[in-house]
DOVO-257354 format. One record per residue (C-alpha): residue number from 1; residue in one letter; x negated, y negated, z. Coordinates in nm, 3 decimals. Each point is the difference from the previous one (the first is absolute). Example, Ala and Ser with C-alpha at 12.3 -4.5 7.8 and 13.67 -1.06 7.14 Angstrom:
+------+-------+---------+---------+---------+
| voti | fitor |       x |       y |       z |
+------+-------+---------+---------+---------+
|    1 |     A |  -1.230 |   0.450 |   0.780 |
|    2 |     S |  -0.137 |  -0.344 |  -0.066 |
+------+-------+---------+---------+---------+
# end
This chain:
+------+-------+---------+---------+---------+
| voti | fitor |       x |       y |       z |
+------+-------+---------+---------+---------+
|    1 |     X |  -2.003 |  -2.237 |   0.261 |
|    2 |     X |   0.024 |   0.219 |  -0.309 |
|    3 |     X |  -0.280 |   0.226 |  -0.094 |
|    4 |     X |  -0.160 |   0.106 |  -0.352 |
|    5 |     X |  -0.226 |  -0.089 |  -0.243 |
|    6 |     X |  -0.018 |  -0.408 |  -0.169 |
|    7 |     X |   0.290 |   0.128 |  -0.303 |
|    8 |     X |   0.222 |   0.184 |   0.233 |
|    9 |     X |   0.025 |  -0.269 |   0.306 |
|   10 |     X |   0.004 |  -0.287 |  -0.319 |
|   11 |     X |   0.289 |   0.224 |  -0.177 |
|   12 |     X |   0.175 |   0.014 |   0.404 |
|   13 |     X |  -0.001 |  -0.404 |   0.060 |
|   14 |     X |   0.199 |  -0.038 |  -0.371 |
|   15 |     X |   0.269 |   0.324 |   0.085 |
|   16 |     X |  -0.026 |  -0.067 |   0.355 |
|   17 |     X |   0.010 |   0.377 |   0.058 |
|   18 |     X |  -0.311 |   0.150 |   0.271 |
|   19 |     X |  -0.239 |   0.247 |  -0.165 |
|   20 |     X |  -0.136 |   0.334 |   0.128 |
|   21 |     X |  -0.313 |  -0.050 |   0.225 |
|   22 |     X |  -0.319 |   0.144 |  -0.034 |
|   23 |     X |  -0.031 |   0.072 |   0.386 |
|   24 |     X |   0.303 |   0.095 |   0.255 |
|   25 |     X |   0.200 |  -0.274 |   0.089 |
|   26 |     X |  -0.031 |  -0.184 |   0.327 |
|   27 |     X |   0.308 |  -0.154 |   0.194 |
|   28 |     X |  -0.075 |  -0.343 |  -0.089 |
|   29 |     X |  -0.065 |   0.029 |  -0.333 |
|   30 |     X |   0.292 |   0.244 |  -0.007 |
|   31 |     X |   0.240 |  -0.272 |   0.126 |
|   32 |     X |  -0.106 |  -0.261 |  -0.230 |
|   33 |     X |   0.103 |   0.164 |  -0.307 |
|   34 |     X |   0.309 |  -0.166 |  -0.088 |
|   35 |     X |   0.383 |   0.149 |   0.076 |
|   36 |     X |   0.254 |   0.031 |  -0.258 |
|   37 |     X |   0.392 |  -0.131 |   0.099 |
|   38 |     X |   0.199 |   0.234 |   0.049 |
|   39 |     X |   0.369 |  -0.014 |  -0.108 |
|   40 |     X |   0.170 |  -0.045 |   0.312 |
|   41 |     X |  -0.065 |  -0.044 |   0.343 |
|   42 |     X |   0.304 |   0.162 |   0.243 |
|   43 |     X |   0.046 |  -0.020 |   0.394 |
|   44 |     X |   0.063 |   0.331 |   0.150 |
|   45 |     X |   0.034 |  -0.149 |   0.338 |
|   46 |     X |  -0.027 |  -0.313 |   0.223 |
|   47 |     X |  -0.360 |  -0.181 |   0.053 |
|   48 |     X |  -0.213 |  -0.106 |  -0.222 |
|   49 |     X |  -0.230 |   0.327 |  -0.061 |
|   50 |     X |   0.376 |   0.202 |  -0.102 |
|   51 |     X |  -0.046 |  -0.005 |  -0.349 |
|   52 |     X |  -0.095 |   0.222 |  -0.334 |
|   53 |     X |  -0.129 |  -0.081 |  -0.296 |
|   54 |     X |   0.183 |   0.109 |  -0.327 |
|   55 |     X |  -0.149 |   0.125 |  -0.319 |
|   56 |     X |   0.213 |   0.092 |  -0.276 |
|   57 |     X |  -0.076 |   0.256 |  -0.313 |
|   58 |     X |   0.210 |  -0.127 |  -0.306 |
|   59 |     X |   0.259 |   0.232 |  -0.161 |
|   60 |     X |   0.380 |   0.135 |   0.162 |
|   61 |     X |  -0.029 |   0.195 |   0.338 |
|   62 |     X |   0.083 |   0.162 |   0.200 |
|   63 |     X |  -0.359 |  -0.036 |   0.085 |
|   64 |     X |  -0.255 |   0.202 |   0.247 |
|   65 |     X |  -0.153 |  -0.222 |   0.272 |
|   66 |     X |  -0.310 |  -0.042 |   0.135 |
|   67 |     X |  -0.059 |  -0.093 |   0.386 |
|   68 |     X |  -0.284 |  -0.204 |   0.006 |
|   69 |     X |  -0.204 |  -0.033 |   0.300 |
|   70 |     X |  -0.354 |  -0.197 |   0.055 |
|   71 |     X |  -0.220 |   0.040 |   0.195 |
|   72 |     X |  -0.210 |  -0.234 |   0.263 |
|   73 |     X |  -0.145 |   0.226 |   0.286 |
|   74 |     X |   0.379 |  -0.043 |   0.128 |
|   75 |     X |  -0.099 |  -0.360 |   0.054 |
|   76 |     X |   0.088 |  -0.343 |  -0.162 |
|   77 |     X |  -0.352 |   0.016 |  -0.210 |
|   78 |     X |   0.216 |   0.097 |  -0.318 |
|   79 |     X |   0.351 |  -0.054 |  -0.088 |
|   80 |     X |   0.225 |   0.120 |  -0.371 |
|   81 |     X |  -0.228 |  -0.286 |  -0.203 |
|   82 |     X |  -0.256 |   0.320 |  -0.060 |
|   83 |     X |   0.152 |   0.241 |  -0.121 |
|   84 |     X |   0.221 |  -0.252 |  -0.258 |
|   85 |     X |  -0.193 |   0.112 |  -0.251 |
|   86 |     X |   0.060 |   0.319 |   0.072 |
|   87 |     X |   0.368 |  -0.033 |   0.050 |
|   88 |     X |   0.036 |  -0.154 |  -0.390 |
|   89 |     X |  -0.163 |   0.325 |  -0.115 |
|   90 |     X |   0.203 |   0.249 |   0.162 |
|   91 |     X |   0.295 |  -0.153 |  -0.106 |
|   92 |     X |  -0.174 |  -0.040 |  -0.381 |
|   93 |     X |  -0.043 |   0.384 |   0.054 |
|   94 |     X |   0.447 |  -0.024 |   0.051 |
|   95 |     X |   0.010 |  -0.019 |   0.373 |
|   96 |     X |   0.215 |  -0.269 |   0.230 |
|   97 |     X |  -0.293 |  -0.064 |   0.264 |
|   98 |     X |   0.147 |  -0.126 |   0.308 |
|   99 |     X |  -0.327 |  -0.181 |   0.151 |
|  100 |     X |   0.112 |   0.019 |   0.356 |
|  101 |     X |  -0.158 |  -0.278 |   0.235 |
|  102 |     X |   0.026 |   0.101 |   0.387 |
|  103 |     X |  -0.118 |  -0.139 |   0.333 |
|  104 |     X |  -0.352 |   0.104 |   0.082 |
|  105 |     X |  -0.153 |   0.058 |   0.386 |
|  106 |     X |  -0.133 |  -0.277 |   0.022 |
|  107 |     X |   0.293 |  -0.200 |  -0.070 |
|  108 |     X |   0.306 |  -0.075 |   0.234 |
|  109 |     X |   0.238 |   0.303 |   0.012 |
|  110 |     X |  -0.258 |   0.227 |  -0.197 |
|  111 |     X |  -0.156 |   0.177 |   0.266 |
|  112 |     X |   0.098 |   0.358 |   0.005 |
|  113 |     X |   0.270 |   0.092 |  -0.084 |
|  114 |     X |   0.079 |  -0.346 |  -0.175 |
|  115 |     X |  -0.240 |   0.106 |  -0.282 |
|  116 |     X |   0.194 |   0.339 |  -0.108 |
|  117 |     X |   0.363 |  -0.109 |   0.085 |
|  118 |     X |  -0.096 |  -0.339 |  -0.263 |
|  119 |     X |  -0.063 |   0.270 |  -0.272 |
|  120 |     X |   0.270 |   0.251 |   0.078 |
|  121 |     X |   0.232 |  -0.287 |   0.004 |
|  122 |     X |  -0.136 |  -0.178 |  -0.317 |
|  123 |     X |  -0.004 |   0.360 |  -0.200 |
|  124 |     X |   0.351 |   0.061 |   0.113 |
|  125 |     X |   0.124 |  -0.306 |  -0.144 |
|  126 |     X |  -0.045 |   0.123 |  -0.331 |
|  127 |     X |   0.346 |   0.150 |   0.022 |
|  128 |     X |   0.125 |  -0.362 |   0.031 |
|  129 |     X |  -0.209 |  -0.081 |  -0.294 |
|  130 |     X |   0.111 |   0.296 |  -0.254 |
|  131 |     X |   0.332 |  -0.109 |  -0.111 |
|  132 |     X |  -0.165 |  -0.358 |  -0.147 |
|  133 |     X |  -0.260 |   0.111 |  -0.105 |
|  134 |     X |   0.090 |   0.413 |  -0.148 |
|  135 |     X |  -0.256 |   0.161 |   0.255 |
|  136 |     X |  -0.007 |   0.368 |  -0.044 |
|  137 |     X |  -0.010 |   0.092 |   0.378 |
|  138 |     X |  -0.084 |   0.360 |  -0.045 |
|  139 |     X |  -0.342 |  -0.133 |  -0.168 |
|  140 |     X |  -0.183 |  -0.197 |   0.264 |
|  141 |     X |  -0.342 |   0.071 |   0.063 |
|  142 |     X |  -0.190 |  -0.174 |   0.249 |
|  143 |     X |  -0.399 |  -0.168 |  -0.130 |
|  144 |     X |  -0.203 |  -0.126 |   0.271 |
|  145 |     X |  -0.333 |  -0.130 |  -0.008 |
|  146 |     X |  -0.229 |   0.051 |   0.345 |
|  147 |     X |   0.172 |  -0.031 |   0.329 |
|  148 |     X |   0.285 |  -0.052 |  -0.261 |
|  149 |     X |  -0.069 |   0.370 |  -0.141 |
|  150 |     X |   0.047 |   0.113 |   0.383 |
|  151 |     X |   0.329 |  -0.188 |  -0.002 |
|  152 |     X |   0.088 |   0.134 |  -0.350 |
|  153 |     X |  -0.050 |   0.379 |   0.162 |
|  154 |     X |   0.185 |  -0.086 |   0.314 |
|  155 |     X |   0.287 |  -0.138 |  -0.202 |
|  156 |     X |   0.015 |   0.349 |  -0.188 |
|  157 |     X |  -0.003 |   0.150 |   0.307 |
|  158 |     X |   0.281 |  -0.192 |   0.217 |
|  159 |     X |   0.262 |   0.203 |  -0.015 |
|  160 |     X |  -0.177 |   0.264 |   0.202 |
|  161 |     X |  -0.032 |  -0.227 |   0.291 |
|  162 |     X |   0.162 |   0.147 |   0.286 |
|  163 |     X |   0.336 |  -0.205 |   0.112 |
|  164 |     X |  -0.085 |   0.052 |   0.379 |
|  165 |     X |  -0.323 |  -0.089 |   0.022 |
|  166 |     X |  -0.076 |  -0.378 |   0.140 |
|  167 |     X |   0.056 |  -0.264 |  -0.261 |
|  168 |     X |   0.061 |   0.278 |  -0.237 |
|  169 |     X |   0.341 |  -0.093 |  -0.101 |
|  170 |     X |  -0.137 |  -0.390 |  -0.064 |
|  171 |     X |  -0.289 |   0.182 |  -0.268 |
|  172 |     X |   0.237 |   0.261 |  -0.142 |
|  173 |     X |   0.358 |  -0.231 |  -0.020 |
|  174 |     X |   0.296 |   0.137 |  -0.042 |
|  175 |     X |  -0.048 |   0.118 |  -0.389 |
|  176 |     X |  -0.376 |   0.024 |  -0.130 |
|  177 |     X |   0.008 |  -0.088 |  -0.344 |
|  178 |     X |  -0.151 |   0.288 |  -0.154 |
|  179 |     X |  -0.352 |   0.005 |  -0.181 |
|  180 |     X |  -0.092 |   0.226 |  -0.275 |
|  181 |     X |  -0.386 |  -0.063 |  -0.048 |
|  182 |     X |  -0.269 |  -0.163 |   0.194 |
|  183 |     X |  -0.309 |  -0.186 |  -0.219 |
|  184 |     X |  -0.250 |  -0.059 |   0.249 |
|  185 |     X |  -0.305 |  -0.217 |  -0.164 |
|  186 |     X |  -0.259 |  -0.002 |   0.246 |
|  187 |     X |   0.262 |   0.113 |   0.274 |
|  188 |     X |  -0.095 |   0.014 |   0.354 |
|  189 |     X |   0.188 |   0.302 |   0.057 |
|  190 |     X |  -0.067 |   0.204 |   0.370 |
|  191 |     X |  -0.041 |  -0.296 |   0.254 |
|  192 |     X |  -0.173 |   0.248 |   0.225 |
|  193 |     X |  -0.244 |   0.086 |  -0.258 |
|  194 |     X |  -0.068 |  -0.336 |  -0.126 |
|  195 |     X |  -0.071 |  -0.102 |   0.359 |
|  196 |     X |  -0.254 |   0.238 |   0.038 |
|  197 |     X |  -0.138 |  -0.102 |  -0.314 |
|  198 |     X |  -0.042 |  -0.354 |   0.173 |
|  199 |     X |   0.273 |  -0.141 |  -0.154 |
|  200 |     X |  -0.216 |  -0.078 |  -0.306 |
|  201 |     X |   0.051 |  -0.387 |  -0.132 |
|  202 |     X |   0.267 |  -0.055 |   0.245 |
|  203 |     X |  -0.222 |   0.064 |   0.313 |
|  204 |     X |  -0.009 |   0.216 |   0.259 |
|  205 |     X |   0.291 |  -0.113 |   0.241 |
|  206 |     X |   0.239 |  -0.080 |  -0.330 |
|  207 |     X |   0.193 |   0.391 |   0.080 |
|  208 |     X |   0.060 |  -0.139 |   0.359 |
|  209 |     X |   0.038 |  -0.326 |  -0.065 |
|  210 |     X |   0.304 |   0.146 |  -0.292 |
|  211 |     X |   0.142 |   0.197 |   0.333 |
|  212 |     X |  -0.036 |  -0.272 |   0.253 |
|  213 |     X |  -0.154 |   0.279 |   0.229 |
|  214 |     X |  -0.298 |   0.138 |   0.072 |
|  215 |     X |  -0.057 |   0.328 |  -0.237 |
|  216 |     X |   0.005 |   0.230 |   0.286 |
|  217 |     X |   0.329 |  -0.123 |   0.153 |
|  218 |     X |   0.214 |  -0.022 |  -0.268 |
|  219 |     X |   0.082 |   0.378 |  -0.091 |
|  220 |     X |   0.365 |  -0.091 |  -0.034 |
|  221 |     X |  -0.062 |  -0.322 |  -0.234 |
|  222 |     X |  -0.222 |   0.219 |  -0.236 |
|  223 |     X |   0.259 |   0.279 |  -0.080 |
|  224 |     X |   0.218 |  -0.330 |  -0.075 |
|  225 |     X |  -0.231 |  -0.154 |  -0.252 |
|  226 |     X |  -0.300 |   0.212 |  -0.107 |
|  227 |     X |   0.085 |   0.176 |  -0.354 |
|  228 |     X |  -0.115 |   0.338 |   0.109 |
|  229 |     X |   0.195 |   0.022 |   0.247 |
|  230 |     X |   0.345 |   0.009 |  -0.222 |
|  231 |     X |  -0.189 |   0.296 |  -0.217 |
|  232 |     X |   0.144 |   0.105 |  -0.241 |
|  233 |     X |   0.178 |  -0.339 |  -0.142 |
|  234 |     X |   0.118 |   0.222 |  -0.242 |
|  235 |     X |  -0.087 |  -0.155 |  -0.280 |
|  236 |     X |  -0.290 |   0.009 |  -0.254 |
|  237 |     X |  -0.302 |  -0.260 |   0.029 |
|  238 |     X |  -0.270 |  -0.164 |  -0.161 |
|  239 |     X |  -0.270 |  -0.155 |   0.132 |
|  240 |     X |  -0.272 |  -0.222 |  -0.131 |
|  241 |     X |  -0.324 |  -0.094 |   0.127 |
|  242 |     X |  -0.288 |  -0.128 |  -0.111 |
|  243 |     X |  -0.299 |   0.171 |   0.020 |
|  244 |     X |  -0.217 |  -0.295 |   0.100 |
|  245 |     X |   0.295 |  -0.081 |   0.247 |
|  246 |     X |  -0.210 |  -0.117 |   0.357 |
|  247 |     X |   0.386 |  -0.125 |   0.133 |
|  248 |     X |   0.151 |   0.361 |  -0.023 |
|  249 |     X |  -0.222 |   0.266 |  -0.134 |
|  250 |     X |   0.075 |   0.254 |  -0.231 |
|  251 |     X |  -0.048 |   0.272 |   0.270 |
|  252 |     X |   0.273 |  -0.156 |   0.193 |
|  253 |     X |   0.285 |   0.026 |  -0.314 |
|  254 |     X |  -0.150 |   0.374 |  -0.025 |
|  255 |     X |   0.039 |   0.086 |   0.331 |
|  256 |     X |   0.358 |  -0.128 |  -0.021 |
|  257 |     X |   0.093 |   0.187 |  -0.295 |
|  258 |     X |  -0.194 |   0.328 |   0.147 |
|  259 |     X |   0.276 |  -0.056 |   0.308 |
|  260 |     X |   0.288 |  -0.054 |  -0.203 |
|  261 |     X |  -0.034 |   0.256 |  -0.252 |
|  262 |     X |  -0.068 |   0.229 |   0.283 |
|  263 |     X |   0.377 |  -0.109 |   0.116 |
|  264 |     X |   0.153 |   0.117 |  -0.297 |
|  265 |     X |   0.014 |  -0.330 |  -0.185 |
|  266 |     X |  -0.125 |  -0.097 |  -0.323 |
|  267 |     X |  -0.303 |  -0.225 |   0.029 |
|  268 |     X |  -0.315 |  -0.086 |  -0.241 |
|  269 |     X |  -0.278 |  -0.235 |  -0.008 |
|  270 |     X |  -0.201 |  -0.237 |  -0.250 |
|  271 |     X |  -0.314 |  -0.159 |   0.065 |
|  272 |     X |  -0.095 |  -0.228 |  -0.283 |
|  273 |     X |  -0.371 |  -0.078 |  -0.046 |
|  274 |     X |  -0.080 |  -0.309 |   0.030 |
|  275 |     X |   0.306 |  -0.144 |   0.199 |
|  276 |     X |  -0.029 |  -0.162 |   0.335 |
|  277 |     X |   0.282 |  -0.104 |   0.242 |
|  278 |     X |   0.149 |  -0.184 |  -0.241 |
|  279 |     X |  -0.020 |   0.080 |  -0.354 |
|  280 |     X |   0.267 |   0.307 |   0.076 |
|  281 |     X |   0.283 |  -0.348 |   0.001 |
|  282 |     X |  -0.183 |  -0.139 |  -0.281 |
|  283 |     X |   0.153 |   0.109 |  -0.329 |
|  284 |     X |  -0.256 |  -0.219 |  -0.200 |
|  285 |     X |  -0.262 |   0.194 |   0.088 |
|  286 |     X |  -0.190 |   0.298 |  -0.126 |
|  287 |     X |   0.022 |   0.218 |   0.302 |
|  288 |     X |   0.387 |  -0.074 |   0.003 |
|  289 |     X |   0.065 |   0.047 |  -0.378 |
|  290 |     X |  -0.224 |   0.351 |   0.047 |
|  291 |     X |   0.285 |   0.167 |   0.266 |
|  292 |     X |   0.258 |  -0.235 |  -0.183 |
|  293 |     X |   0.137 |   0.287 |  -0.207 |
|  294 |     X |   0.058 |   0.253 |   0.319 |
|  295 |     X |   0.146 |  -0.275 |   0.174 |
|  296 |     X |   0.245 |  -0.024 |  -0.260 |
|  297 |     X |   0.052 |   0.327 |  -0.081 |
|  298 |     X |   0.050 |   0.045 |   0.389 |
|  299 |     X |   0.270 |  -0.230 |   0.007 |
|  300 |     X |   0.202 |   0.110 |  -0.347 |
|  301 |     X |  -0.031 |   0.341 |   0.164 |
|  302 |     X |   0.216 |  -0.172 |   0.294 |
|  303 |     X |   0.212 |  -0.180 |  -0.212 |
|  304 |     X |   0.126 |   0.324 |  -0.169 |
|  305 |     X |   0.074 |   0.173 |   0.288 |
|  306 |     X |   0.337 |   0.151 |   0.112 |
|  307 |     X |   0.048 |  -0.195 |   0.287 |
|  308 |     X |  -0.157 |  -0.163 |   0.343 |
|  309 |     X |  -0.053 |   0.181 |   0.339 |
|  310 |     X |   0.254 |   0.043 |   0.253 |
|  311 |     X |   0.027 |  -0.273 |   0.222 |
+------+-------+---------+---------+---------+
# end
């Protein structure tokens, strides 16, 4: 389903190309706007959910890279097909966008910690890809969408995960590849917070159900995958969410970037009016094209910049 007046949906069946909606996208007519290809698909691992997606900007490298992460609730709801077209733009904008696809919970091997060691391993294997591909490893900034935007934070993160802890080493690996800049768009950021929130579009049991654990026994297993509790990542965010979000509110994103900036890091948020859930991974709409520029300026600002975090 694409939305719009007679013209525009007439002028989308000859281009083929969705048009911005009137009204915030739903999930199912989210989904049925078509994907784009993108120009490579690459195993980082063994199975048949170890895989990115590979978008390519045109020109010599090296280039930066973009992590890309959906989201889904964690679940098998959503896959890489929605944020394709997102992927194509970012890498329009000059990016490599690594579209990283990853077990989910309620697939075999994704409960937790299957979920996070799927996208430490598939970020890491960007070092495997730079050489082919001229990947500028000390640009690599991690985009997540959702309960991909929590993965996106907890990838910056990683590297503060203590060694000792239980499964720890698994999360963390031996070398973190580092991360420079988190974009969260419509992020579900501090899993404690969001659960109180009642978990928004995901549901109230979809924090626990992420943990395998009931909330109030599984102290250790937060401090290994909640966000907040790696403060400060260290590096400088932006988030965006809608402000007719009803999945993750806008006082959620706020109340994360209240936390982190309180931590010392560098962290700001937009609310376009008018956007929903989904328009924030919609680049051919209205609310997308209006934080568009600070997006981009967000990401040159990364792109110049002397160097990545420690590991």
């Amino acid at each position: 389903m694409i939305r719009g007046g007679a013209i525009l949906v007439a002028a989308a069946l000859v281009t083929g190309d969705p048009v911005a909606g009137q009204e915030p996208y739903t999930w199912s007519e989210f989904r049925s706007v078509e994907r784009v290809e993108p120009h490579g698909r690459i195993a980082w691992g063994e199975g048949p959910h170890a895989f990115g997606e590979l978008y390519r900007p045109g020109g010599p490298g090296p280039h930066p890279v973009v992590v890309l992460i959906h989201g889904g609730c964690w679940r098998s709801i959503a896959d890489v097909s929605y944020v394709s077209r997102l992927g194509r733009s970012l890498a329009e904008a000059g990016w490599v966008v690594w579209s990283l696809e990853f077990r989910r919970i309620d697939q075999d091997g994704g409960a937790w910690p299957g979920i996070l060691e799927d996208v430490a391993a598939g970020a890491d294997h960007l070092r495997a890809l730079a050489p082919e591909f001229d990947l500028d490893l000390e640009r690599v900034v991690a985009v997540g969408h959702s309960s991909g935007g929590h993965l996106a934070l907890w990838l910056a993160g990683r590297r503060r995960l203590p060694a000792d802890a239980p499964g720890g080493p698994r999360l963390r690996r031996d070398d973190p590849l580092p991360v420079a800049g988190v974009v969260g768009l419509a992020a579900i950021a501090d899993l404690v917070d969001f659960h109180h929130r009642g978990g928004g579009g995901c549901g109230p049991a979809s924090v626990e159900s992420l943990l395998d654990a009931p909330l109030a026994e599984a102290a250790t297993r937060l401090s290994l995958t909640s966000p907040d509790a790696l403060l400060p990542l260290g590096v400088p965010q932006l988030l965006v969410t809608g402000a007719l979000d009803e999945t993750v509110p806008a006082d959620h994103g706020a109340a994360w970037v209240d936390a982190a900036r309180a931590a010392g890091d560098d962290a700001r948020l937009l609310t376009p009016a008018g956007a929903g859930h989904f328009e924030v991974v919609a680049p051919w709409t209205d609310p997308y094209g209006s934080v568009w520029p600070e997006i981009r300026a967000f990401l040159e600002t990364l792109r110049s910049s002397p160097g990545a975090p420690p590991s």
